[in-house]
Biopython code that builds the backbone (N, CA, C, O; Angstrom):
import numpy as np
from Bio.PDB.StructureBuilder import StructureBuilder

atoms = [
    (1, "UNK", "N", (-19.259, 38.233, -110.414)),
    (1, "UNK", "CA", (-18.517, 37.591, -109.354)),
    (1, "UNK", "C", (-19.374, 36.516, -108.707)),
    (1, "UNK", "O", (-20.591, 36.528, -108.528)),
    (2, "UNK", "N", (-18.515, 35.620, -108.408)),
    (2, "UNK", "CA", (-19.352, 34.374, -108.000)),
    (2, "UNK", "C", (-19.859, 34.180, -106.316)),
    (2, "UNK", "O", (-18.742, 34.038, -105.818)),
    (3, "UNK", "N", (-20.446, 34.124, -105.609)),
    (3, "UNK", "CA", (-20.506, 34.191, -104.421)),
    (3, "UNK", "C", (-19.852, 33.080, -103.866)),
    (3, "UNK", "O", (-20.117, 31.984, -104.358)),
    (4, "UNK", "N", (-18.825, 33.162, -102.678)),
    (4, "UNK", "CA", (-18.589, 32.328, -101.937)),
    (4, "UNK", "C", (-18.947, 31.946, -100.848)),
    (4, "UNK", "O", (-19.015, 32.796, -99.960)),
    (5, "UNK", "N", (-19.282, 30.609, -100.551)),
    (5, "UNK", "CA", (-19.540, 30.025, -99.396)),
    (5, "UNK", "C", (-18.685, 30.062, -98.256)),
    (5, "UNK", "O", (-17.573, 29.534, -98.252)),
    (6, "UNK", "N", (-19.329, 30.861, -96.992)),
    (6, "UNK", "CA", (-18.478, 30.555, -95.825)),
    (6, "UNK", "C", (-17.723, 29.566, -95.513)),
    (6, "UNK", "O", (-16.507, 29.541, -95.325)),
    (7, "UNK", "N", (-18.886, 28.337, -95.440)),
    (7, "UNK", "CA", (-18.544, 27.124, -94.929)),
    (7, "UNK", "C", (-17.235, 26.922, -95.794)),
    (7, "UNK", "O", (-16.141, 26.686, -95.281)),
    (8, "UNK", "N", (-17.476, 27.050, -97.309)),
    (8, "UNK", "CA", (-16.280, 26.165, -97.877)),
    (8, "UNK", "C", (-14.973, 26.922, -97.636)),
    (8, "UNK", "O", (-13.849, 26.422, -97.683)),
    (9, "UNK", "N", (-15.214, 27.947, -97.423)),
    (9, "UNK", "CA", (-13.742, 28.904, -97.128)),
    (9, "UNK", "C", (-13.101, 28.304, -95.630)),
    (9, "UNK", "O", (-11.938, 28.248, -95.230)),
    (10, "UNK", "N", (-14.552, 27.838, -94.923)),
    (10, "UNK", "CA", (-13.884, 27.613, -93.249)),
    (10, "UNK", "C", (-13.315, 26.522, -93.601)),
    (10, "UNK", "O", (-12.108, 26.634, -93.813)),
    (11, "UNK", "N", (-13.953, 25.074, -93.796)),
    (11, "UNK", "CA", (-13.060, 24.182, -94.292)),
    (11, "UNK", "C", (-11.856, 24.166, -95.000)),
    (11, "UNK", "O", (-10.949, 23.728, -94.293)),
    (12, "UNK", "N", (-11.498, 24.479, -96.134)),
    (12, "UNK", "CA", (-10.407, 24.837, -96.682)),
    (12, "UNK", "C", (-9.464, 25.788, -95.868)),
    (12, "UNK", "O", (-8.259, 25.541, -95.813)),
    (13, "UNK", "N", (-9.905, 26.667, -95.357)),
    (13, "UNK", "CA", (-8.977, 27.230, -94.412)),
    (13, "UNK", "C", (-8.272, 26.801, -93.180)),
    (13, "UNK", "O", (-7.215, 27.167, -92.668)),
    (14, "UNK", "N", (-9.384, 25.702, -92.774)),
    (14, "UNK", "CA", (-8.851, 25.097, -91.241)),
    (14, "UNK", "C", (-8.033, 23.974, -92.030)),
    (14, "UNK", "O", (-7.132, 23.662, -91.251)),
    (15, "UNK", "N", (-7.929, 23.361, -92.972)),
    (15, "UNK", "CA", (-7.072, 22.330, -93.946)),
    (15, "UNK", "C", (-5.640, 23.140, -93.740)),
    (15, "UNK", "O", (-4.634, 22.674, -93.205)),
    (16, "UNK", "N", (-5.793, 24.437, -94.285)),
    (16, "UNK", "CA", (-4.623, 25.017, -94.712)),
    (16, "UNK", "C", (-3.751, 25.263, -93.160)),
    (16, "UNK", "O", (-2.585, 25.058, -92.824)),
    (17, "UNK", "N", (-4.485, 25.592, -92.726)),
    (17, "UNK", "CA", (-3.979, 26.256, -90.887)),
    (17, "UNK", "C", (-3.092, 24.866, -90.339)),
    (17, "UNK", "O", (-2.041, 24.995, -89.712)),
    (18, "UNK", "N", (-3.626, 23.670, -90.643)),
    (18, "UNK", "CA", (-3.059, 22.506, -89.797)),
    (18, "UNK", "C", (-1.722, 21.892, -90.970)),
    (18, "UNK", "O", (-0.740, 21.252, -90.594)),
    (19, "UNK", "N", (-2.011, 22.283, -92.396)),
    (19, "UNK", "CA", (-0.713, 21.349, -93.330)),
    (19, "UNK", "C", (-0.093, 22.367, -94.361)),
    (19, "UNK", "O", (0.600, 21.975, -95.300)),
    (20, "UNK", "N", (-0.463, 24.085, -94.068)),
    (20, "UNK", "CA", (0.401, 24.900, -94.946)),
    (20, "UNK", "C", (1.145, 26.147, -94.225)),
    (20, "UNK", "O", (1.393, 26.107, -93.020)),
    (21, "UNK", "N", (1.374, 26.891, -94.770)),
    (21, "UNK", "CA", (2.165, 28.307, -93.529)),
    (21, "UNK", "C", (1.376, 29.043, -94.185)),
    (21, "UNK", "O", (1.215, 29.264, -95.385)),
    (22, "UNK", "N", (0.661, 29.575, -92.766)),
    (22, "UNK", "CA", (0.029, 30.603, -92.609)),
    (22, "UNK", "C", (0.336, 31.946, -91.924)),
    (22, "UNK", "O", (1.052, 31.660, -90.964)),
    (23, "UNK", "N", (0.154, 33.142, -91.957)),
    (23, "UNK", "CA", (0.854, 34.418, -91.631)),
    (23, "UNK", "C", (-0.633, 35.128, -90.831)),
    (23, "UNK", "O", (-1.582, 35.693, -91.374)),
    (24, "UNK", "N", (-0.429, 34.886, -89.583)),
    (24, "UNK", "CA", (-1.666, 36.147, -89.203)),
    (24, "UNK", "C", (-0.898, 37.215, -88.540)),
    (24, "UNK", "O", (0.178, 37.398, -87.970)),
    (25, "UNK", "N", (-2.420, 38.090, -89.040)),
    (25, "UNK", "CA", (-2.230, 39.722, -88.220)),
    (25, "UNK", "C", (-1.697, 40.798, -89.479)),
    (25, "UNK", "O", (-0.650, 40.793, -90.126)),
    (26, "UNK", "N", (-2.736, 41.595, -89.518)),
    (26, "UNK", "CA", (-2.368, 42.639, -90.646)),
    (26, "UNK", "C", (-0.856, 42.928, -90.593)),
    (26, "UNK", "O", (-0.302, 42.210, -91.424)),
    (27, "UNK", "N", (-0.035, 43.655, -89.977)),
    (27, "UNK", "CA", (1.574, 44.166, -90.188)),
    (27, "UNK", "C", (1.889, 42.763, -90.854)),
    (27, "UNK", "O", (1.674, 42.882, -92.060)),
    (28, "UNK", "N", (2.280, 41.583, -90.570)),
    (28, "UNK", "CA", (3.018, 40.647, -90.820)),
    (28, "UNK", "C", (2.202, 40.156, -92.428)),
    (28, "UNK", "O", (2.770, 39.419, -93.233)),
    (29, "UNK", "N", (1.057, 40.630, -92.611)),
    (29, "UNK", "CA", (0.336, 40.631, -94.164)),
    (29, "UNK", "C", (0.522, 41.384, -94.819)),
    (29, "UNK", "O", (0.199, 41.170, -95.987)),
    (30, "UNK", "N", (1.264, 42.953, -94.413)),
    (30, "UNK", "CA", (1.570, 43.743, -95.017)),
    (30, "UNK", "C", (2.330, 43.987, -95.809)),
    (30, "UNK", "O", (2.343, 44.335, -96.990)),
    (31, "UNK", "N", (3.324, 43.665, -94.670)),
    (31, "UNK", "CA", (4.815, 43.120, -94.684)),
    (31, "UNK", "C", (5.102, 42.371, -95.928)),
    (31, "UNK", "O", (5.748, 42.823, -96.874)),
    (32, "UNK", "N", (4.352, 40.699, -95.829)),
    (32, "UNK", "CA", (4.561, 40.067, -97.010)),
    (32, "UNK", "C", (4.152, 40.128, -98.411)),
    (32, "UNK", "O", (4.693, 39.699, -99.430)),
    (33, "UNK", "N", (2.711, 40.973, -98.150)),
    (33, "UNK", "CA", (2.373, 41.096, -99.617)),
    (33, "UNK", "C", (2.745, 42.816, -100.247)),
    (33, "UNK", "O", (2.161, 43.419, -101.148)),
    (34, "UNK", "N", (3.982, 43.299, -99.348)),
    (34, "UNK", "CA", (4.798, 44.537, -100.077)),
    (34, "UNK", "C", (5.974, 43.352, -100.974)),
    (34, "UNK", "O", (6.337, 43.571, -102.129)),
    (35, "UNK", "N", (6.479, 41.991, -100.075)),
    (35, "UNK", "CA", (7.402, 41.720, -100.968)),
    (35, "UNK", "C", (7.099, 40.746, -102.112)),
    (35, "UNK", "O", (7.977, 40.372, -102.890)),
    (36, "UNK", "N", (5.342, 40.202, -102.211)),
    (36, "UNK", "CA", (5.113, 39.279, -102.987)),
    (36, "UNK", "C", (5.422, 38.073, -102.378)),
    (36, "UNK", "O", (5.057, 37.103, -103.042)),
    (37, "UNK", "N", (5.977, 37.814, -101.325)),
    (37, "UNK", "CA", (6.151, 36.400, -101.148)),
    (37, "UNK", "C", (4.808, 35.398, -100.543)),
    (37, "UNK", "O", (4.834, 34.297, -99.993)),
    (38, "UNK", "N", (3.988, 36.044, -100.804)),
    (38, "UNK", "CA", (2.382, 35.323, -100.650)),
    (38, "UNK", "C", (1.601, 34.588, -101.445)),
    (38, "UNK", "O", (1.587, 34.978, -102.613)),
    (39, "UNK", "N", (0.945, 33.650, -101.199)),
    (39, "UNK", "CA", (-0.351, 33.221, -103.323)),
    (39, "UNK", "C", (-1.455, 33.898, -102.487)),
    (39, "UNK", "O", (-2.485, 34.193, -103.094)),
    (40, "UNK", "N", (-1.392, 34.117, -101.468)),
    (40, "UNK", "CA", (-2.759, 34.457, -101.279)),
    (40, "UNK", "C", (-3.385, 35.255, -99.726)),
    (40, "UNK", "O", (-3.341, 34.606, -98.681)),
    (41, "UNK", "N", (-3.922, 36.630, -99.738)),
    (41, "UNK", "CA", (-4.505, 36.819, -98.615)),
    (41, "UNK", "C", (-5.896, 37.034, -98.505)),
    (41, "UNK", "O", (-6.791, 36.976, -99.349)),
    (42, "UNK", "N", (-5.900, 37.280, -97.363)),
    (42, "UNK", "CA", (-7.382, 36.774, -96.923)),
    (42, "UNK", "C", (-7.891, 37.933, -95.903)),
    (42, "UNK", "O", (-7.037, 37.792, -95.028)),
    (43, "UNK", "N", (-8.832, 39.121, -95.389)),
    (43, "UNK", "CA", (-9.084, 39.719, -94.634)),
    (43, "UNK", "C", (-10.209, 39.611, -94.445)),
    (43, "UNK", "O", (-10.877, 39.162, -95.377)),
    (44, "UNK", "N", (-10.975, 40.013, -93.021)),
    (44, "UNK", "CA", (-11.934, 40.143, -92.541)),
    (44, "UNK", "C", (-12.920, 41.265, -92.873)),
    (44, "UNK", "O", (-12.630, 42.455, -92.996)),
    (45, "UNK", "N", (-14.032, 40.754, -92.991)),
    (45, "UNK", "CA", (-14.922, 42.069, -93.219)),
    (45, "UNK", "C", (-14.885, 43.465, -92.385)),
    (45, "UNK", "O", (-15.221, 44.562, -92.833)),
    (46, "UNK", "N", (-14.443, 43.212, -91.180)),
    (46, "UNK", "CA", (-14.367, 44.349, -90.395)),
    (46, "UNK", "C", (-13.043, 44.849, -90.036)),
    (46, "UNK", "O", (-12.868, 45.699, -89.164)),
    (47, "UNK", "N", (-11.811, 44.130, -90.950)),
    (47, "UNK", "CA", (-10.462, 44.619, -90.689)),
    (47, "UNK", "C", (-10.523, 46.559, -90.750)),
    (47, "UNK", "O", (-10.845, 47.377, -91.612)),
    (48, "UNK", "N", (-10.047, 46.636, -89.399)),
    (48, "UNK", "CA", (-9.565, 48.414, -90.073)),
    (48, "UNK", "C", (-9.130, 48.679, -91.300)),
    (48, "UNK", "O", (-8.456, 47.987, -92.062)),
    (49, "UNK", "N", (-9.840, 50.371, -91.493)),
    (49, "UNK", "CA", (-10.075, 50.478, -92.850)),
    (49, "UNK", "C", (-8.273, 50.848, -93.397)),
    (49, "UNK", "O", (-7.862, 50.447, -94.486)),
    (50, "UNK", "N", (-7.480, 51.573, -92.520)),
    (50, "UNK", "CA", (-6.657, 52.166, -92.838)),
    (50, "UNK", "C", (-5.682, 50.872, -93.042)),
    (50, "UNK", "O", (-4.925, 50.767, -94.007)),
    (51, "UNK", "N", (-5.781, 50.079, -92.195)),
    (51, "UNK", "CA", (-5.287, 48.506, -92.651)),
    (51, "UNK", "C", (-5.454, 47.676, -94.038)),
    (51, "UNK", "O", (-4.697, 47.024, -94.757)),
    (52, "UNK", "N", (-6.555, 47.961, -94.046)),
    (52, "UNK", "CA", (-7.354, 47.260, -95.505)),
    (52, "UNK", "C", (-6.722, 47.879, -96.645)),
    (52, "UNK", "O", (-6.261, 47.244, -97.594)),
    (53, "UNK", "N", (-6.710, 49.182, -96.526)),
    (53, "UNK", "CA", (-6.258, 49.789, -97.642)),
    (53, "UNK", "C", (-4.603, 49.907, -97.968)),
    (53, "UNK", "O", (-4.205, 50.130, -99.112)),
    (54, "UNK", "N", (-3.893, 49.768, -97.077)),
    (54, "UNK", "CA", (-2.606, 48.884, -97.440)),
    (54, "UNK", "C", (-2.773, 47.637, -98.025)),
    (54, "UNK", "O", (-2.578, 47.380, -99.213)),
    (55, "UNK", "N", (-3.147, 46.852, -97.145)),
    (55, "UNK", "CA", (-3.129, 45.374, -97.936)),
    (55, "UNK", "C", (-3.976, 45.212, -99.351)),
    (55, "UNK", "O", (-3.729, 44.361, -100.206)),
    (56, "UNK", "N", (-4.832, 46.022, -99.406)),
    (56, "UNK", "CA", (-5.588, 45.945, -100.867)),
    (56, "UNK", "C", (-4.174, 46.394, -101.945)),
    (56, "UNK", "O", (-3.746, 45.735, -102.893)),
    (57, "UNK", "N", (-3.742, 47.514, -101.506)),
    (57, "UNK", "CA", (-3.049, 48.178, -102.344)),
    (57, "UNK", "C", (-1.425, 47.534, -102.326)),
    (57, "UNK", "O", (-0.940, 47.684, -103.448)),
    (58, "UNK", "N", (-0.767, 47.078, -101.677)),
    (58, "UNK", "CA", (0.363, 46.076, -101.830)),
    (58, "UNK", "C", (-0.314, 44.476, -102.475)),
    (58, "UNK", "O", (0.553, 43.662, -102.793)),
    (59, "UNK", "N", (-1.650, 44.078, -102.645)),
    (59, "UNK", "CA", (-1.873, 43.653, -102.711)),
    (59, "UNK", "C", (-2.104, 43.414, -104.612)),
    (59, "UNK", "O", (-1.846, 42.463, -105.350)),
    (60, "UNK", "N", (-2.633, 44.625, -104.834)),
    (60, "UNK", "CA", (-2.354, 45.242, -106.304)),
    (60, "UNK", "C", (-1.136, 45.169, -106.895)),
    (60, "UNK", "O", (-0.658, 44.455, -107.776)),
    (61, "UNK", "N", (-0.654, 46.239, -106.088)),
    (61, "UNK", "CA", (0.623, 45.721, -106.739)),
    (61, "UNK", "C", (1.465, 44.783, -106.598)),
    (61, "UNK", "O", (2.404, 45.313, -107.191)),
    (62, "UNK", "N", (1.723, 44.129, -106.379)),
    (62, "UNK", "CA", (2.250, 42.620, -106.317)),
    (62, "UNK", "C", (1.642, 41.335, -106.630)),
    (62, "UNK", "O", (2.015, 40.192, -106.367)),
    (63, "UNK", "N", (0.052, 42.024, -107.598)),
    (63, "UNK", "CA", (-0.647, 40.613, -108.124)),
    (63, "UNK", "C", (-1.158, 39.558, -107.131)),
    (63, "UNK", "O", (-1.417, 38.393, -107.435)),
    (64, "UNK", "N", (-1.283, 40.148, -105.811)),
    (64, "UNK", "CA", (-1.501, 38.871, -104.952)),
    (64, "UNK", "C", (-3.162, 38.546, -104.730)),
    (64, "UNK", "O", (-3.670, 39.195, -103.816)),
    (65, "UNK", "N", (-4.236, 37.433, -105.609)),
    (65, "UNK", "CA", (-5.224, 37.636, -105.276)),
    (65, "UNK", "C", (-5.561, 37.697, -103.487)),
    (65, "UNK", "O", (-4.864, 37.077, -102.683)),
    (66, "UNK", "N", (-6.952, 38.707, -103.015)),
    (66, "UNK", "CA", (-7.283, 39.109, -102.346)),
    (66, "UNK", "C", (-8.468, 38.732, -101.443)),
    (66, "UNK", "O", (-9.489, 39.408, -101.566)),
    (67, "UNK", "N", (-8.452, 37.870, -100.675)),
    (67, "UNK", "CA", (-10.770, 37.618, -100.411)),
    (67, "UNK", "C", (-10.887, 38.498, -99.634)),
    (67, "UNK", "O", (-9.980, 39.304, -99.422)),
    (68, "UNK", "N", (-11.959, 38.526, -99.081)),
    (68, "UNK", "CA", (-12.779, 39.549, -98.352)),
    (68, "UNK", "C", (-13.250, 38.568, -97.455)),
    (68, "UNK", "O", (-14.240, 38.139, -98.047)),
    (69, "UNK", "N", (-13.154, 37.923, -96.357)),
    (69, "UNK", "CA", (-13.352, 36.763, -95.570)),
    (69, "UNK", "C", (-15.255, 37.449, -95.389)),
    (69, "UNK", "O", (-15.407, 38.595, -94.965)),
    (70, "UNK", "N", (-16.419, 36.641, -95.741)),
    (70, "UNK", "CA", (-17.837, 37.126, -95.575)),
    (70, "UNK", "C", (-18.395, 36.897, -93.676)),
    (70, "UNK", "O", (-19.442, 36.423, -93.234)),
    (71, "UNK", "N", (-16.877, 37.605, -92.765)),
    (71, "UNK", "CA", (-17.510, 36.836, -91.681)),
    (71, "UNK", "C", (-16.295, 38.408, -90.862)),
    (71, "UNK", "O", (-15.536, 39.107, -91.532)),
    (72, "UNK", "N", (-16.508, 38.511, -89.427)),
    (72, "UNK", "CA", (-15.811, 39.397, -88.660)),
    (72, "UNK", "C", (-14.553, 38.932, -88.260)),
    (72, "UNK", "O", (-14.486, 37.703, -88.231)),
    (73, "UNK", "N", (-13.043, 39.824, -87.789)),
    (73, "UNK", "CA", (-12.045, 39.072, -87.375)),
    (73, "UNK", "C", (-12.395, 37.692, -86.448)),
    (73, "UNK", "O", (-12.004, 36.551, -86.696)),
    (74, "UNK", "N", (-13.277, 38.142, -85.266)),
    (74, "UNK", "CA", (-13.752, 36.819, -84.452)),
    (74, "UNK", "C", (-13.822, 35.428, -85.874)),
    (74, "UNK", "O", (-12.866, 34.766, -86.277)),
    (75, "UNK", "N", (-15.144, 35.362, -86.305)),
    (75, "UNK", "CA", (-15.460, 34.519, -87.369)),
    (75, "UNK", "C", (-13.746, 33.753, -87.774)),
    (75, "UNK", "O", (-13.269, 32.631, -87.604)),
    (76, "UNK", "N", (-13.206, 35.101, -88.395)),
    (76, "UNK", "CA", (-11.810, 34.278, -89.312)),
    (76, "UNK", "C", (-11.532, 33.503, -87.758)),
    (76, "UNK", "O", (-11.882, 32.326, -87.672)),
    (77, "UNK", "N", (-10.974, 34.099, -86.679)),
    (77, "UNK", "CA", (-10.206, 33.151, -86.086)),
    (77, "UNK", "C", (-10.691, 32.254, -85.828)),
    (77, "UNK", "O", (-10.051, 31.270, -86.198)),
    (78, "UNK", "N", (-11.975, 31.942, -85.116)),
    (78, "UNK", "CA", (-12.356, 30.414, -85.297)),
    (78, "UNK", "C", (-12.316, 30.107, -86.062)),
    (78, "UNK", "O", (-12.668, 28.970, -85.748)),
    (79, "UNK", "N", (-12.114, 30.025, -87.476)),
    (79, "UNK", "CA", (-12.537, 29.243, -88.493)),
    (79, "UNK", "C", (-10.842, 28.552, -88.948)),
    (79, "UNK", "O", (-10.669, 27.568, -89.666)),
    (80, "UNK", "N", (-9.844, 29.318, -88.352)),
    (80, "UNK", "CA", (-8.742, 28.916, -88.323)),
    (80, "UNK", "C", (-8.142, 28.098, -86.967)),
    (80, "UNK", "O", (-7.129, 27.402, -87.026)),
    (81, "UNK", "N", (-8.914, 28.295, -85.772)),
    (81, "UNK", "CA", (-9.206, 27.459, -84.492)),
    (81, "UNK", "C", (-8.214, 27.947, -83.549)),
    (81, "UNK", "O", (-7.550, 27.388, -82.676)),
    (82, "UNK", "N", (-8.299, 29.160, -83.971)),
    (82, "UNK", "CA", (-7.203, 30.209, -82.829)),
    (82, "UNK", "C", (-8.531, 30.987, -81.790)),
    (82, "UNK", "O", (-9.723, 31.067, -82.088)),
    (83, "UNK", "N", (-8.103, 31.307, -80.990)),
    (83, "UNK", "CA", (-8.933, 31.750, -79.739)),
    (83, "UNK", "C", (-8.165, 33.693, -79.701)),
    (83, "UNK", "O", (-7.953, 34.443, -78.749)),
    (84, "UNK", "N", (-8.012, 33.825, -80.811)),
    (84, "UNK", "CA", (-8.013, 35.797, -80.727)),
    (84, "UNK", "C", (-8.773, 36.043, -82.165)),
    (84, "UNK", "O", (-9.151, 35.253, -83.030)),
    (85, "UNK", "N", (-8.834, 37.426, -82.058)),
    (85, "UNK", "CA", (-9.585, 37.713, -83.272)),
    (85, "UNK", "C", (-8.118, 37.798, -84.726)),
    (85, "UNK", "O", (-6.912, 38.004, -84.585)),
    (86, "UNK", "N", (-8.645, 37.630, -85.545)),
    (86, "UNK", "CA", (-7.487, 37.672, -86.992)),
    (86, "UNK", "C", (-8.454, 38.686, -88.096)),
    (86, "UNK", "O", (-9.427, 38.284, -88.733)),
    (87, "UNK", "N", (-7.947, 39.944, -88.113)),
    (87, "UNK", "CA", (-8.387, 40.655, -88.739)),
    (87, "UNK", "C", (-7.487, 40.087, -90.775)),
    (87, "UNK", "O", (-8.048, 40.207, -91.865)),
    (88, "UNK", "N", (-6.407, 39.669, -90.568)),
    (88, "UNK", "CA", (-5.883, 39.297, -91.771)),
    (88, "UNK", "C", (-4.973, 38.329, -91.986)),
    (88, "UNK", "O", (-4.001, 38.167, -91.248)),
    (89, "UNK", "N", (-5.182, 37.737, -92.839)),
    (89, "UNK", "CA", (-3.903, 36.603, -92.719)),
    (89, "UNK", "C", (-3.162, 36.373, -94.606)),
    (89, "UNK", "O", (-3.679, 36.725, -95.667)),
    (90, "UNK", "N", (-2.033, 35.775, -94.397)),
    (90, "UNK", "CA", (-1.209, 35.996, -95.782)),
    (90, "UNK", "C", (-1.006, 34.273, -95.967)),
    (90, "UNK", "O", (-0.294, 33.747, -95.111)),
    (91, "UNK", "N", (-1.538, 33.463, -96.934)),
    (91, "UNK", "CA", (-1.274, 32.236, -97.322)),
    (91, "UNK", "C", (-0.078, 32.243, -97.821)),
    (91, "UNK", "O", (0.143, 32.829, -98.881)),
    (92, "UNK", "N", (1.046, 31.486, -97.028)),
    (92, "UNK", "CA", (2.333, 30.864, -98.304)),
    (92, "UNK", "C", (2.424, 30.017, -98.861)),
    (92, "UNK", "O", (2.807, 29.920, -100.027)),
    (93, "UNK", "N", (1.936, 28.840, -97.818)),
    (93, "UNK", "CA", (1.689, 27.786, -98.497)),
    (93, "UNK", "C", (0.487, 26.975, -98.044)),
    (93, "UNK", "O", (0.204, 26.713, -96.875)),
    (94, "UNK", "N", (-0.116, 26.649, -99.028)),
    (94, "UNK", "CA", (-2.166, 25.904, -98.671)),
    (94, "UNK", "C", (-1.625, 24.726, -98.171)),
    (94, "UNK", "O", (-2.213, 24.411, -97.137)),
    (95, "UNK", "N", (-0.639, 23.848, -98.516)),
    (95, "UNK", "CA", (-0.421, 22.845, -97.574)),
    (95, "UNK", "C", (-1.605, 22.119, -99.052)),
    (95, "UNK", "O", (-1.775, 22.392, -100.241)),
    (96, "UNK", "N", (-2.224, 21.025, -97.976)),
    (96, "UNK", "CA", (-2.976, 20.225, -98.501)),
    (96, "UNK", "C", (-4.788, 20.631, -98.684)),
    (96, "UNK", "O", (-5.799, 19.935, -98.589)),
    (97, "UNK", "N", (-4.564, 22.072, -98.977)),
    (97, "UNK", "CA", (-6.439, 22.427, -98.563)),
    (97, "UNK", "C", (-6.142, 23.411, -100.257)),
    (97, "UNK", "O", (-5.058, 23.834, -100.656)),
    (98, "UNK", "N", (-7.220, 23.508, -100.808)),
    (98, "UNK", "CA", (-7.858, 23.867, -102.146)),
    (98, "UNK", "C", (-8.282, 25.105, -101.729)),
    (98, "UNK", "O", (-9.417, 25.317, -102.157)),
    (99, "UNK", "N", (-7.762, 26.186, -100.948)),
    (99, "UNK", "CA", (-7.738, 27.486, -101.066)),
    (99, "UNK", "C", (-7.681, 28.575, -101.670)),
    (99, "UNK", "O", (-8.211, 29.685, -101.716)),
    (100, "UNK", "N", (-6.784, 27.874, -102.188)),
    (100, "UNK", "CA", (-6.356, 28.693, -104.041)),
    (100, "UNK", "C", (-7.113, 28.615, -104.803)),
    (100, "UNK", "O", (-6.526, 29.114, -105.763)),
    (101, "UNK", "N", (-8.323, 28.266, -105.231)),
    (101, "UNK", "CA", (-9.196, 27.938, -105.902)),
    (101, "UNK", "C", (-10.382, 29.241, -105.805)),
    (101, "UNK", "O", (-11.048, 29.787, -106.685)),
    (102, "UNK", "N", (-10.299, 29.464, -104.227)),
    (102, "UNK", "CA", (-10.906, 31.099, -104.136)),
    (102, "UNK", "C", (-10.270, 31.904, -104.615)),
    (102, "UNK", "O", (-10.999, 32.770, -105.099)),
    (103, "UNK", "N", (-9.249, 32.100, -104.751)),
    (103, "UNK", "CA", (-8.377, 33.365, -105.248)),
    (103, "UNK", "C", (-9.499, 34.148, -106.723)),
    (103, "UNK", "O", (-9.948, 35.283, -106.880)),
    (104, "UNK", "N", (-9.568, 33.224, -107.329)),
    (104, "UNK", "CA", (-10.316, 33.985, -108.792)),
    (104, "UNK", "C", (-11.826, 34.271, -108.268)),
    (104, "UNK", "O", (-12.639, 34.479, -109.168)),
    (105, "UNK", "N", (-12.172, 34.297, -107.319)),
    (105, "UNK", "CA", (-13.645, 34.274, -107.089)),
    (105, "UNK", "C", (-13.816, 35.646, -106.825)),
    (105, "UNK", "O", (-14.251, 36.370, -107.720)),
    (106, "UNK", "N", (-13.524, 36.120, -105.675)),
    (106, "UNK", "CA", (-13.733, 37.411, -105.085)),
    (106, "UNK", "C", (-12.188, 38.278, -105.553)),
    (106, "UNK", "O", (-11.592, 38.406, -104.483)),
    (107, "UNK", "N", (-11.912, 38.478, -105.913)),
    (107, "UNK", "CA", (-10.731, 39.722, -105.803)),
    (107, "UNK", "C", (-11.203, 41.100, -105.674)),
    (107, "UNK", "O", (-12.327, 41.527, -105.937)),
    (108, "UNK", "N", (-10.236, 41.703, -105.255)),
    (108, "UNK", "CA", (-10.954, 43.532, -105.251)),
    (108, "UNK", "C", (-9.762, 43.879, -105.821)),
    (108, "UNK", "O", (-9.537, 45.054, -106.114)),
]
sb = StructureBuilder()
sb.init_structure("model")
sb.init_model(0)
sb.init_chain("A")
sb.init_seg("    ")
for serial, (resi, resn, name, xyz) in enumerate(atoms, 1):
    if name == "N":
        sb.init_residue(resn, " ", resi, " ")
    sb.init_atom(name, np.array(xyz, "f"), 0.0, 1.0, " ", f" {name:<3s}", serial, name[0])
structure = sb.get_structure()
């Protein structure tokens, strides 16, 4: 597995936050990647575990690659330029940012 760079995830992510639809907050990630309508989620290193393990596992099954954000909910939300913490968020659409490009890097 290839290591990913914070930085390039923050960039690409704050791209995606301002020109694609983005989904925060575990339930509403849950939610979407039980029905597949996601390319891509994204969680925090310190998302609750009992949280995590839904979204890993709807996440499985529905093929939706997975990152592991290398930073705490705080971290994700600044890096998306929201002022609460974001333990998880569900990409629909990257908009104009190369996000998708992590998907094959980290999966679990």
């Amino acid at each position: 597995m290839s290591k990913i760079s914070k930085g390039e995830i923050d960039r690409s992510l704050a791209i995606a936050v301002k020109t694609g639809k983005i989904l925060f907050g575990s339930n509403v990630t849950i939610k979407n990647a039980m029905s597949g309508k996601v390319r891509l989620v994204i969680i925090a290193s310190n998302c609750p575990r009992d949280k995590r393990e839904k979204i890993e596992y709807y996440c499985k099954l529905s093929n939706i690659p997975l990152i592991v954000y290398p930073g705490s909910s705080l971290d994700l939300g600044s890096a998306c330029g929201k002022p609460f913490l974001i333990s998880a968020l569900a990409i629909r659409d990257p908009g104009d940012s190369d996000i998708l490009k992590f998907a094959g890097g980290e999966n679990v």
